[in-house]
C-alpha positions in Angstrom: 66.0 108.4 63.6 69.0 109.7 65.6 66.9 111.0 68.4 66.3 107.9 70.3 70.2 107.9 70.8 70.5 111.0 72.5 67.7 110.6 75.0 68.3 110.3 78.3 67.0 107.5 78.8 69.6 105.7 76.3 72.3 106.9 77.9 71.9 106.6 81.2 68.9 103.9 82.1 66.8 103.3 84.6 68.5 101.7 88.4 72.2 102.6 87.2 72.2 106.1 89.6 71.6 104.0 92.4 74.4 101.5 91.7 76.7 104.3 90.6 76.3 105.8 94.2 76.5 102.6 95.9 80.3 102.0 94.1 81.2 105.3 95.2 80.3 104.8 98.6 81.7 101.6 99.0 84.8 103.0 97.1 85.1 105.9 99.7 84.6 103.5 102.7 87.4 101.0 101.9 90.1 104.1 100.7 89.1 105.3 104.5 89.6 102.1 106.1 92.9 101.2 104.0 94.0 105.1 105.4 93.4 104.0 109.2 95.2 100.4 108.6 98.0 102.7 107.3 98.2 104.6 110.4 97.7 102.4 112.8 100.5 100.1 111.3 102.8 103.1 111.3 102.4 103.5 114.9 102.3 100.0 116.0 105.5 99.5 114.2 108.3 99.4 116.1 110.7 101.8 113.9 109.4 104.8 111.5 109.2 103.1 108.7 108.2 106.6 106.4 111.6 107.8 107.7 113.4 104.3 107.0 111.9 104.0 103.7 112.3 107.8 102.1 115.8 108.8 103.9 117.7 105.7 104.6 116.5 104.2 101.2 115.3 100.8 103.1 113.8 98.7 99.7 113.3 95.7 101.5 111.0 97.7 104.0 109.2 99.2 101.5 108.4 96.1 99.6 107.1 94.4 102.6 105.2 97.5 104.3 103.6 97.6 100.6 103.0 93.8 100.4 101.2 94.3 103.8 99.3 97.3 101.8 98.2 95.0 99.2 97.2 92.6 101.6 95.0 95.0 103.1 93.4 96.0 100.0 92.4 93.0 98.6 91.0 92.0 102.3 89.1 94.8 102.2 87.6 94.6 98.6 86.0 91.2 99.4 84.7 92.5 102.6 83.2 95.0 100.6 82.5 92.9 97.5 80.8 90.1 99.3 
């Protein structure tokens, strides 16, 4: 009666492996594109903006550089999405 629940089968069925591996792929590809928008803002910028934001306290830089961050993200999950 209580075998049918713990059957592999009812716990993981059949075509989610593939769709498991394709979210973690995708996942992995748009962390790795968000890291090389990060660096290439940070050296297109014209200032260090790391430097501005951690030791001169700069809030208003760090809101924008992560509103730009954000911006990026969401671009880059409906690329991905579709």
């Amino acid at each position: 009666m209580f075998q049918s629940a713990l059957l592999a089968q009812d716990v993981m069925p059949d075509g989610l492996l593939p769709h498991l591996i394709n979210g973690a792929l995708f996942a992995a590809v748009g962390l790795i594109i968000l890291a090389i928008s990060i660096y290439l803002m940070s050296k297109l910028m014209p200032l260090p903006f790391w430097r501005e934001i951690e030791e001169d306290q700069n809030i208003a830089l760090g809101i924008m550089v992560g509103s730009i961050i954000l911006g990026i993200s969401i671009i880059i999950a409906a690329a991905i999405h579709g």
